[in-house]
N, CA, C and O atoms as a MOPAC input file, in Angstrom:
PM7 MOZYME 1SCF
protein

 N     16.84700 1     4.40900 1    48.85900 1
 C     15.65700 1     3.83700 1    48.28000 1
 C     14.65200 1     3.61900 1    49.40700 1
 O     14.94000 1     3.19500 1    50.52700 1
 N     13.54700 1     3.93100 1    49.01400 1
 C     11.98000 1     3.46400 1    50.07800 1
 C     11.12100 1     2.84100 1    49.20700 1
 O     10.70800 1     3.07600 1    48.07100 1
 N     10.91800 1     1.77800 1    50.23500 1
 C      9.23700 1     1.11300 1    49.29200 1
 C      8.74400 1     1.13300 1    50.88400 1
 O      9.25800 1     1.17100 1    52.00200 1
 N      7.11300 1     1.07500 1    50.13500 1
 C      6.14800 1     0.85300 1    50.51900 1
 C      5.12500 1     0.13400 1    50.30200 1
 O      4.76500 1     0.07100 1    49.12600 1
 N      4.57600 1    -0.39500 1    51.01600 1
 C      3.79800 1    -1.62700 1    50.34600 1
 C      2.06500 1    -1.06400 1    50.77400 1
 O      1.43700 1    -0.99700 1    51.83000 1
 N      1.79800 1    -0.77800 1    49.52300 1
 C     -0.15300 1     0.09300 1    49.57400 1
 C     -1.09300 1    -1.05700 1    49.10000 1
 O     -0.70000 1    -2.04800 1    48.48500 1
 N     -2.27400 1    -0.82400 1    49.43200 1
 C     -3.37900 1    -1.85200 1    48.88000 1
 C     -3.18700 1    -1.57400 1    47.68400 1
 O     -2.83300 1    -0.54000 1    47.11700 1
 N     -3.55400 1    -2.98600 1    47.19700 1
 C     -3.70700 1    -3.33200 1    45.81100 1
 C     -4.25000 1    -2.37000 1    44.52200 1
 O     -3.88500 1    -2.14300 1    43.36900 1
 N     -5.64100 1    -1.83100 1    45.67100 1
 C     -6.83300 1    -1.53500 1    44.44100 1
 C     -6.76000 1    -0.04600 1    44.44700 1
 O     -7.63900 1     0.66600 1    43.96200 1
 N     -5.26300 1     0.56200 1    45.23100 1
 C     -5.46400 1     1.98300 1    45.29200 1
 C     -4.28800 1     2.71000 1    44.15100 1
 O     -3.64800 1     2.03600 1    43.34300 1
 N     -4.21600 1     3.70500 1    44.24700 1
 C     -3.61700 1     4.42900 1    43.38600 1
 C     -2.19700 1     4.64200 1    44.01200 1
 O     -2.13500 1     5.30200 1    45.04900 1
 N     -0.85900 1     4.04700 1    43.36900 1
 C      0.17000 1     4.30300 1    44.03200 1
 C      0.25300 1     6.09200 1    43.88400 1
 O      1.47400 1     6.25000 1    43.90100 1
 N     -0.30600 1     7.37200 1    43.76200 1
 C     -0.06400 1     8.62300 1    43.68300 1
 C     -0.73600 1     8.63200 1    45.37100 1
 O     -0.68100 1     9.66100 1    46.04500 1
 N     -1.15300 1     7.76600 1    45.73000 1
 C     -1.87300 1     7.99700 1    47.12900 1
 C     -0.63200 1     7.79400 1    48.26800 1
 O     -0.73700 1     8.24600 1    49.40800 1
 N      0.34100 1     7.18300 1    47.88000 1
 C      1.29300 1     6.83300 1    48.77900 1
 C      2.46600 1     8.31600 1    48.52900 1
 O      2.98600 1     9.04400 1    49.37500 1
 N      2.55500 1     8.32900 1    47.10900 1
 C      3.78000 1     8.85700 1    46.52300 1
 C      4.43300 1    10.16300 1    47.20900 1
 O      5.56200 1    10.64000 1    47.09400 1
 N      2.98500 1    10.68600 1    48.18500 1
 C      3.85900 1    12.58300 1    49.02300 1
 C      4.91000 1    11.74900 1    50.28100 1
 O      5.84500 1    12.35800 1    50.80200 1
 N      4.51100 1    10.01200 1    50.71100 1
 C      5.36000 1    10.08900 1    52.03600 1
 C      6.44800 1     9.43300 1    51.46000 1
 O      7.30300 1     9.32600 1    52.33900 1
 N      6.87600 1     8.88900 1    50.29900 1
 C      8.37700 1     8.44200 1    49.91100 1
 C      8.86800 1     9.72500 1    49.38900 1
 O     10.07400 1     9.90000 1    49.56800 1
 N      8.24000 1    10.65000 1    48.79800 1
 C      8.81400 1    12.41300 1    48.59300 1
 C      9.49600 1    12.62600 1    49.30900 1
 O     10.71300 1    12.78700 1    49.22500 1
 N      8.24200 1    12.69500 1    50.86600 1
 C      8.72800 1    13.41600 1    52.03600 1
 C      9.78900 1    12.97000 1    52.57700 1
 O     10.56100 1    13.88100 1    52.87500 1
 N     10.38100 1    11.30300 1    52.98900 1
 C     11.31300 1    11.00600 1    53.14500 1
 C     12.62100 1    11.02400 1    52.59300 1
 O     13.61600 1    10.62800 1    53.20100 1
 N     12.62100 1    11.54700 1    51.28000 1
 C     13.45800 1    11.96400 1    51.20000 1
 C     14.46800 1    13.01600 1    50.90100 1
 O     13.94900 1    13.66000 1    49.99000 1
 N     15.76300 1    13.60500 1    51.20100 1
 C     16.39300 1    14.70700 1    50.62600 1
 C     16.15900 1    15.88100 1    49.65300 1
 O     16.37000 1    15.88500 1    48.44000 1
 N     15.74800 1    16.73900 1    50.32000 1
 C     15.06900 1    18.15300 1    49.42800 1
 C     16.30000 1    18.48900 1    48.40500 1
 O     17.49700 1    18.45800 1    48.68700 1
 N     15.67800 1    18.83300 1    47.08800 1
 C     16.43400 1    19.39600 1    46.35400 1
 C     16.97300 1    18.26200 1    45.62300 1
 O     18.12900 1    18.46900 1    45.25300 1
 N     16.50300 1    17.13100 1    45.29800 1
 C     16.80100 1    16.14100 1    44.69500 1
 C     15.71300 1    16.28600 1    42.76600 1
 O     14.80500 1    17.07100 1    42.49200 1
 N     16.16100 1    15.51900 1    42.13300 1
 C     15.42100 1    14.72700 1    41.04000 1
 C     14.35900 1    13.81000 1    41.44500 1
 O     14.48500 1    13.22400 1    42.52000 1
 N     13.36900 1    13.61900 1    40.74900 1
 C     12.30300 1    12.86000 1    41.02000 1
 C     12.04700 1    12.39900 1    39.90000 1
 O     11.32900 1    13.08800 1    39.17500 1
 N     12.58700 1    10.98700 1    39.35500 1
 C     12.05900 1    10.91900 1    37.96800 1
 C     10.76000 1     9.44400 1    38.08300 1
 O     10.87000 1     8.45100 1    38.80100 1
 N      9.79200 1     9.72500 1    37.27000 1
 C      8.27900 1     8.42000 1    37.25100 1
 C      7.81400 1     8.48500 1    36.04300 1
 O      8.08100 1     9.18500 1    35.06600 1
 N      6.92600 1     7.47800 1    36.29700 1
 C      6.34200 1     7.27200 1    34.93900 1
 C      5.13000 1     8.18500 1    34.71300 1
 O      5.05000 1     9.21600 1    35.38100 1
 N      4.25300 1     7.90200 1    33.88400 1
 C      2.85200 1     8.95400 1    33.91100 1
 C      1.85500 1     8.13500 1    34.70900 1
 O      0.63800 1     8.10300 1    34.52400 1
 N      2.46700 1     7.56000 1    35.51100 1
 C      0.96700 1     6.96700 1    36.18500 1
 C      1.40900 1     7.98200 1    37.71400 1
 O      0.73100 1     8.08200 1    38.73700 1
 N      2.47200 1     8.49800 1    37.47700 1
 C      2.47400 1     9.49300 1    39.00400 1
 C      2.23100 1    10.83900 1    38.10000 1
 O      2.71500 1    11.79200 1    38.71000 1
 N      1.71900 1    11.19800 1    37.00900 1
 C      1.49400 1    12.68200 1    36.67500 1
 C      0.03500 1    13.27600 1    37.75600 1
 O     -1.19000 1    13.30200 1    37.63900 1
 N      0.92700 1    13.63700 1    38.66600 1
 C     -0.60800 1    14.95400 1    39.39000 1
 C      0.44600 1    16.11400 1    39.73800 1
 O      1.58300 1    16.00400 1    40.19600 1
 N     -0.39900 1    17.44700 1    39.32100 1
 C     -0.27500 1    18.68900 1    39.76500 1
 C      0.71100 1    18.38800 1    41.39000 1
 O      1.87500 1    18.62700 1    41.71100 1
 N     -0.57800 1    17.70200 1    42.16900 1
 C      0.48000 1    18.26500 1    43.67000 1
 C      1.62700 1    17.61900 1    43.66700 1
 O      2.47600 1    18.23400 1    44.31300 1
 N      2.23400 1    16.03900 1    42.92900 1
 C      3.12000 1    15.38600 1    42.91700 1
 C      4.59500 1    16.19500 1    42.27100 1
 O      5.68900 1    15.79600 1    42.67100 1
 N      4.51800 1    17.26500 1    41.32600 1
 C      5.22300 1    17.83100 1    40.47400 1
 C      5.46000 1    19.23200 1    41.85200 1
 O      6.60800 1    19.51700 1    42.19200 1
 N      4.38800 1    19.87200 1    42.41700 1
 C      4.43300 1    20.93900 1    43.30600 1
 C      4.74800 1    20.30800 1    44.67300 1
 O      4.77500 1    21.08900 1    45.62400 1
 N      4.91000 1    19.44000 1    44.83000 1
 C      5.88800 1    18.77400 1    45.87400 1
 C      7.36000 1    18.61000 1    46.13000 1
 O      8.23900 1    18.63500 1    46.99300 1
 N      7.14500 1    18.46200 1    45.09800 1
 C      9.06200 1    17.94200 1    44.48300 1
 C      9.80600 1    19.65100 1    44.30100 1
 O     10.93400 1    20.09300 1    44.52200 1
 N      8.69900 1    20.17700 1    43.86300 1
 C      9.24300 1    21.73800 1    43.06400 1
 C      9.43200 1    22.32200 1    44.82800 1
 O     10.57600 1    22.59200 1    45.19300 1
 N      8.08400 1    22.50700 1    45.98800 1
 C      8.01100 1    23.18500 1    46.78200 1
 C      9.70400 1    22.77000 1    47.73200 1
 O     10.39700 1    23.66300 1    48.22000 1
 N     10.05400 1    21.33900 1    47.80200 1
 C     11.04200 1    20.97300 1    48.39300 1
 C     12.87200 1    21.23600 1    47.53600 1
 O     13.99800 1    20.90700 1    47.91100 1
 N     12.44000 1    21.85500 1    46.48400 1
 C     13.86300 1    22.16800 1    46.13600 1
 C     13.85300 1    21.48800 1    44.92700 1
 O     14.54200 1    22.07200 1    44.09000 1
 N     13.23800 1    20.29300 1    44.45000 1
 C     13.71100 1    19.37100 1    43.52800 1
 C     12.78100 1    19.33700 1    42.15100 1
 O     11.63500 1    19.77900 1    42.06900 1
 N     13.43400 1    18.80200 1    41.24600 1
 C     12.96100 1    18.83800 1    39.59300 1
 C     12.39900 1    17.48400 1    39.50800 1
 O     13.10300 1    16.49700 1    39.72400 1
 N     10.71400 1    17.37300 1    39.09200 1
 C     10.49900 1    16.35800 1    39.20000 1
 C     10.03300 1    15.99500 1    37.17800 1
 O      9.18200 1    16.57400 1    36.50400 1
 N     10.88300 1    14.98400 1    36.80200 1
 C     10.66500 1    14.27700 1    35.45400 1
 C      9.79200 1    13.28900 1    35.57200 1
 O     10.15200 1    12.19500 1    36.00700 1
 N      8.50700 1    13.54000 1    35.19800 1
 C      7.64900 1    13.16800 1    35.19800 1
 C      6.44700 1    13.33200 1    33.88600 1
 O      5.46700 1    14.07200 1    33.96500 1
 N      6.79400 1    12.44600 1    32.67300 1
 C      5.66600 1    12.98700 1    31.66800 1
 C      4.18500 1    13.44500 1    31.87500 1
 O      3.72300 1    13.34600 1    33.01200 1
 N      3.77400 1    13.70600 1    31.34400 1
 C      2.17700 1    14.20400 1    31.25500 1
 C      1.74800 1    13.19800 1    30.86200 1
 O      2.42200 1    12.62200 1    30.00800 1
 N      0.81900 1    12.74300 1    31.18700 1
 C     -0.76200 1    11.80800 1    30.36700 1
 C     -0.89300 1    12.40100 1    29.02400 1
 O     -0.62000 1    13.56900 1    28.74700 1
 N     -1.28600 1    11.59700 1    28.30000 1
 C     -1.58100 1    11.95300 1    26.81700 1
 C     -2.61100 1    12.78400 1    26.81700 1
 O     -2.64100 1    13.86700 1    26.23300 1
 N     -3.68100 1    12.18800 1    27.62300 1
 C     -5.02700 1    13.14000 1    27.48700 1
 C     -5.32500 1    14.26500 1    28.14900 1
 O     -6.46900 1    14.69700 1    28.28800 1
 N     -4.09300 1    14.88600 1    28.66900 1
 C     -3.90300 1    16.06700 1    28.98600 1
 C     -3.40400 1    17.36000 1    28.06300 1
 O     -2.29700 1    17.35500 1    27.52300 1
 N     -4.34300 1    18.47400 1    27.94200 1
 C     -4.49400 1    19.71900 1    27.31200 1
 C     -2.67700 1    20.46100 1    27.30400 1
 O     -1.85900 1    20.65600 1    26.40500 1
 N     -2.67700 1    20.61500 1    28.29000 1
 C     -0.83200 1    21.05700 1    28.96700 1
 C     -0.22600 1    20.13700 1    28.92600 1
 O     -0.80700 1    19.27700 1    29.58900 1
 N      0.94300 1    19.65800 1    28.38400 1
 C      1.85100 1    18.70300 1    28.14600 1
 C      3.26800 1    19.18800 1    28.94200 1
 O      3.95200 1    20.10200 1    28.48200 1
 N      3.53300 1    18.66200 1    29.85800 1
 C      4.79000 1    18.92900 1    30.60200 1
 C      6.14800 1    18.58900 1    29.66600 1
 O      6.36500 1    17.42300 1    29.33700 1
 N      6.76300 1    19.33400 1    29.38800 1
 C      8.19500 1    18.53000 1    28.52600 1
 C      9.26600 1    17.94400 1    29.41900 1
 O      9.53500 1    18.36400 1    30.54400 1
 N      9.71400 1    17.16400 1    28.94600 1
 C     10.51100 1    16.55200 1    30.14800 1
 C     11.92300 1    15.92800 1    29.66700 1
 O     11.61900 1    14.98900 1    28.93200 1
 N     13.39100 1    16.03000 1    29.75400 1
 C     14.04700 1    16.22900 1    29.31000 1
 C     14.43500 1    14.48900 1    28.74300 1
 O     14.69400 1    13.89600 1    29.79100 1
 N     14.53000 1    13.79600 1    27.92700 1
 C     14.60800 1    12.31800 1    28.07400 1
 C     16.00400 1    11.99300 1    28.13300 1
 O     16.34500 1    10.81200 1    28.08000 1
 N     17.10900 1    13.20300 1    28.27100 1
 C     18.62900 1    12.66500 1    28.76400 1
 C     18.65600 1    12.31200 1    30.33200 1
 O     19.50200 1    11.57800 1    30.84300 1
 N     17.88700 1    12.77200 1    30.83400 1
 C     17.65300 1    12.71700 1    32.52400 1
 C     17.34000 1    11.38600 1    32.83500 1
 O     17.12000 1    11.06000 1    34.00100 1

C-alpha cells in the first residue's frame, strides 16, 4: 500500500501516475470514476496491468468493467 498526501483543492488523478509507478508491473488497478483518464487506464495497460476503473457517465465510450473483480 502507498498514500500520499496532495493539496486539498487538486485532483487526486494528479498524484495517481507516482503510486502506479511505485508499484509492481503487471498488477490490477482497481478505482473509482473519479480516477477515469485515458493516460491513467494507458499506464496501468503500458506497465503490464488491467486497470478496473469505470467510465464517467457523461462519457460517449463507456469502458466495461468486470464487477466480480
Amino acid at each position: 500500500m502507498r498514500i500520499v498526501l496532495s493539496q486539498g483543492q487538486s485532483s487526486d488523478k494528479t498524484i495517481a501516475p507516482m503510486l502506479i509507478e511505485a508499484l509492481k508491473p503487471g498488477g490490477d488497478l482497481v478505482a473509482d470514476r473519479g480516477y477515469d483518464a485515458k493516460a491513467l487506464v494507458e499506464l496501468v495497460r503500458n506497465r503490464g496491468g488491467r486497470a478496473h476503473i469505470p467510465t464517467c457517465r457523461d462519457r460517449k465510450v463507456q469502458r466495461t468493467v468486470d464487477p466480480a473483480v
